[in-house]
Each structure stands twice: as C-alpha cells, then as structure tokens.
C-alpha positions in Angstrom: 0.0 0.0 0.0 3.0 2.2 0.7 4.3 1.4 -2.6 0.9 2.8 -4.5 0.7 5.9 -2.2 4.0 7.2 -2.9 4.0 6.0 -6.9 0.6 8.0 -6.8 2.3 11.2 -4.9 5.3 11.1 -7.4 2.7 11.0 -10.2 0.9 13.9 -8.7 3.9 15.9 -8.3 5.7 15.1 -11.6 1.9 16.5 -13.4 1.8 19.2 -11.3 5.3 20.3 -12.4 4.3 20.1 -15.8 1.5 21.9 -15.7 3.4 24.5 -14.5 5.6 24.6 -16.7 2.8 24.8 -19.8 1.2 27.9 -18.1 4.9 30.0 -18.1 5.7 29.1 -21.6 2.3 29.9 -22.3 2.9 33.5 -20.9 5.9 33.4 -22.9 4.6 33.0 -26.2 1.3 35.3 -25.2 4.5 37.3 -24.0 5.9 37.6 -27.4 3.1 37.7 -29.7 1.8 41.1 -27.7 5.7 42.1 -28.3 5.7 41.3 -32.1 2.0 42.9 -32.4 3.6 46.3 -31.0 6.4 46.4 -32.7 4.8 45.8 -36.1 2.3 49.0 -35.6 5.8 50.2 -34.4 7.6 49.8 -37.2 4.9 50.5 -39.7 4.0 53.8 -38.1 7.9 54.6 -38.5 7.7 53.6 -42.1 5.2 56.0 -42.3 7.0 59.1 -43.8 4.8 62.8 -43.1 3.2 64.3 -46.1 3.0 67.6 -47.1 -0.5 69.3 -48.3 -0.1 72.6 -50.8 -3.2 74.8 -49.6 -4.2 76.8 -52.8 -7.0 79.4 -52.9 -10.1 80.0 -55.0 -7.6 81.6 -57.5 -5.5 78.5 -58.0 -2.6 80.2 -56.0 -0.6 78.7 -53.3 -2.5 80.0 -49.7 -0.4 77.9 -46.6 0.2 74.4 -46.3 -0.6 71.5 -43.7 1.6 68.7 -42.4 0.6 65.6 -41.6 2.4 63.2 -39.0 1.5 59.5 -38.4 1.6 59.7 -34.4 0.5 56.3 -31.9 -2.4 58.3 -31.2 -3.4 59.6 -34.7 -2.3 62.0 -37.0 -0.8 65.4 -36.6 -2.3 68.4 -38.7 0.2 71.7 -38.2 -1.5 74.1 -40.5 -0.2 77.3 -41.8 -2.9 79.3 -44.1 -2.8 82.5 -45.1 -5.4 84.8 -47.0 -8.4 84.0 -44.8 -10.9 86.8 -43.2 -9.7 87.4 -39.0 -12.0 84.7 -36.7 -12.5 80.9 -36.7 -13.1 78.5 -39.4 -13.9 75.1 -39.9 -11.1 72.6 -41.1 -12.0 69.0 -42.8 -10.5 66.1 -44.8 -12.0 65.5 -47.6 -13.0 61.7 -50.0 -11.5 63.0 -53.2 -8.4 64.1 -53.8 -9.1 66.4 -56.3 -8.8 70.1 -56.1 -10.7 72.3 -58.8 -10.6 76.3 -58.0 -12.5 78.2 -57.3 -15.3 76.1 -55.9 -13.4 73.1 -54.7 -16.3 70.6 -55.0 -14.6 68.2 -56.5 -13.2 67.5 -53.4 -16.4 65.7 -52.7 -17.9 65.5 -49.0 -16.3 65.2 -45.7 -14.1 62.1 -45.5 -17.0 59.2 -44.5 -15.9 55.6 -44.7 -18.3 54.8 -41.6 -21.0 56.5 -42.8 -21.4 58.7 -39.0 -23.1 62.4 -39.1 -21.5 65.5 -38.7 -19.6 67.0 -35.8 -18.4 66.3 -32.1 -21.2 67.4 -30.8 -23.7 65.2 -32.9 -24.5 61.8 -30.9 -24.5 60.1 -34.4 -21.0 62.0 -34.9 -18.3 62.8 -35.8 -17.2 61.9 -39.3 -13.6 60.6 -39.7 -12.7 63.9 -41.7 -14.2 66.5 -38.8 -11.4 68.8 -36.7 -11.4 71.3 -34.9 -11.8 74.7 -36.1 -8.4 77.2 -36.8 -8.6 80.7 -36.0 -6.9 83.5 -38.6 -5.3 86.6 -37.2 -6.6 90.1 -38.1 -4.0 89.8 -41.2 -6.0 86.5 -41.8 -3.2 83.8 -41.3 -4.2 81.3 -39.6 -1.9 78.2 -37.5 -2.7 75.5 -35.9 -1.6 72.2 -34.9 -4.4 69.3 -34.6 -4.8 66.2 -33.6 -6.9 63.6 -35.4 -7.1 60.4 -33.8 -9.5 58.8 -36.1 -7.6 58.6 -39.6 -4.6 57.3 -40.2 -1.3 57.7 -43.1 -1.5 53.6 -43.1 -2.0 52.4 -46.4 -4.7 49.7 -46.9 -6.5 50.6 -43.9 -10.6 51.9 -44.3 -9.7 55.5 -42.5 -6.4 55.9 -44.9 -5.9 59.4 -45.5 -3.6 58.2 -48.7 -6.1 55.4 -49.9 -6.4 55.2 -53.8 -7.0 58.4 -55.1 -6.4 60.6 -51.9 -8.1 62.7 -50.2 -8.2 66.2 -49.4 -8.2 69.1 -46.6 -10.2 72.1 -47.0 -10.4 75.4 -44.6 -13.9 76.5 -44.9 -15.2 80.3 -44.9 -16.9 80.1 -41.5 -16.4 78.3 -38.5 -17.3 74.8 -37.4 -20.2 74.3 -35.1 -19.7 70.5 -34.0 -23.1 69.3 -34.9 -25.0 70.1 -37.7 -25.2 68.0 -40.8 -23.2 67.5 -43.1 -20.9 70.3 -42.9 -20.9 72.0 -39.2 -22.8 75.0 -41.4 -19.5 76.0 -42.0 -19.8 77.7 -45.4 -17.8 78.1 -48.8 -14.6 76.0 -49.4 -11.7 79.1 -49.5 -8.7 76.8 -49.3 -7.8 73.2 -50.5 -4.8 70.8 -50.9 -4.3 67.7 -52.2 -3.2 64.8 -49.8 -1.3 61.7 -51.9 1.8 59.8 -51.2 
C-alpha cells in the first residue's frame, strides 16, 4: 500500500510540475506575440514618412500648407494658411483628392468611410474627416496644430488618409459648429490641398 501511495504522490507531483511549466511558456509566447504585435504598428508607423499638403485658394494660388504626421495616437495636422478673413473657421478632410478652384467641390464630402453624421457634438457624430476649427489673425493667417485620432497615413486601412485616389483638406469660410449636418454650417470652401503619397 505504501508502494501505491508514494508511486501516486510522485505522479501527482511530476503532473503538477508540468503543468506548471505549460502555463509559463504559455505567458511566454502570449508574452511575445503582444511584443511582435507592437512592434509591427511600431515599425509601420515609422515607415510612415509625413506628407505635405499645398493649400491653394479659389484663384489657384498657393494660400499655406498642412503637415501631416502618423503619431500612436493619430495624426498630426500643423497648418499654416494665409489669406483667410480674421476669426475661426472650420477645417475637414475630404473623399477625393481632387482640387478644382475656385469652388473646390470636387473634393467631394467630408471624409466618411463609416457613414457617422456630422460634428463632435452630434450623438451620431463625428465623421472621420471632422477637426477642430483654426482661428486667422486680423492679417488672416491662420496656424494650428491638430490632432486627429480617427484617420490614419497607413495604407490599406478603411480610414487611410492616402487610400487610392487621396483625399483632401479644405479650410472652410466660417467656423465649425460641432453638430449640424453635413458640414458643421461652415460655409464656402476658401482653401484646399491635395493629400497623396
């Protein structure tokens, strides 16, 4: 009897080691696949070079320009626009990037891929392409570094800002008011630029 109680103890003992060691080299390899997941958004936001957007007026003339970052949080807009009348106005990314003076409709509507309503302030909001407004001296420039945490410079991804065909940002003639559909009632398209790769 002594024989089976201490060939059943060492049993015990040598399963109970081995599950032990499963659940550590479990950890390990959870461990390491969180590792590799983070550094590929890593190193694919580093392979992500900044692009820089030629803001042109209703007159086809260059009016400022906008770079944008690929950051872990999002993307970084610093804007510098000139030629704009002194106060706030609203600032979006647009689905085409095309830019036709003087109207700039062919830029098409706010950038939409998940079909949301206007504006931070809208419960069925915000589209991908809303920011927040920029304010223009009484010389009208305007500067202005933004943060947009719901695009991306990622090729291949839904919210791209350089998916096929690009897309574009447009500074509006009146300021953004967060909530009403489509465009924040933020009036005439003054400036527009291109953003491609």
């Amino acid at each position: 009897m002594k024989k089976w109680t201490m060939a059943l103890s060492v049993l015990m003992i040598c399963m109970l080691l081995a599950a032990c060691g499963s659940t550590g080299q479990e950890d390990h390899k959870n461990h390491n696949m969180n590792s590799e997941k983070k550094s590929e958004g890593a190193s694919s936001m580093a392979k992500t070079k900044p692009v820089t957007v030629e803001l042109m007026d209703a007159k086809g003339k260059k009016a400022g320009t906008a770079t944008l970052e690929q950051a872990a949080e999002g993307v970084k807009v610093n804007v510098e626009a000139t030629g704009l009348t002194p106060g706030e106005h609203g600032i979006h990314f647009h689905e085409k990037g095309v830019c036709e003076a003087p109207k700039f409709e062919s830029a098409g509507k706010h950038f939409n891929p998940t079909s949301k309503m206007h504006g931070f302030k809208n419960p069925k909001g915000p589209h991908v392409g809303d920011l927040k407004n920029i304010k223009a001296d009484s010389s009208g420039k305007a500067t202005g570094d933004l943060m947009s945490s719901l695009v991306t410079l990622q090729e291949g991804k839904s919210n791209s800002l350089l998916k096929e065909g690009g897309t574009a940002l447009v500074v509006h003639a009146k300021a953004d008011d967060y909530k009403t559909d489509p465009t924040g009632n933020s009036g005439d398209r003054m400036l527009c630029g291109v953003i491609k790769k």
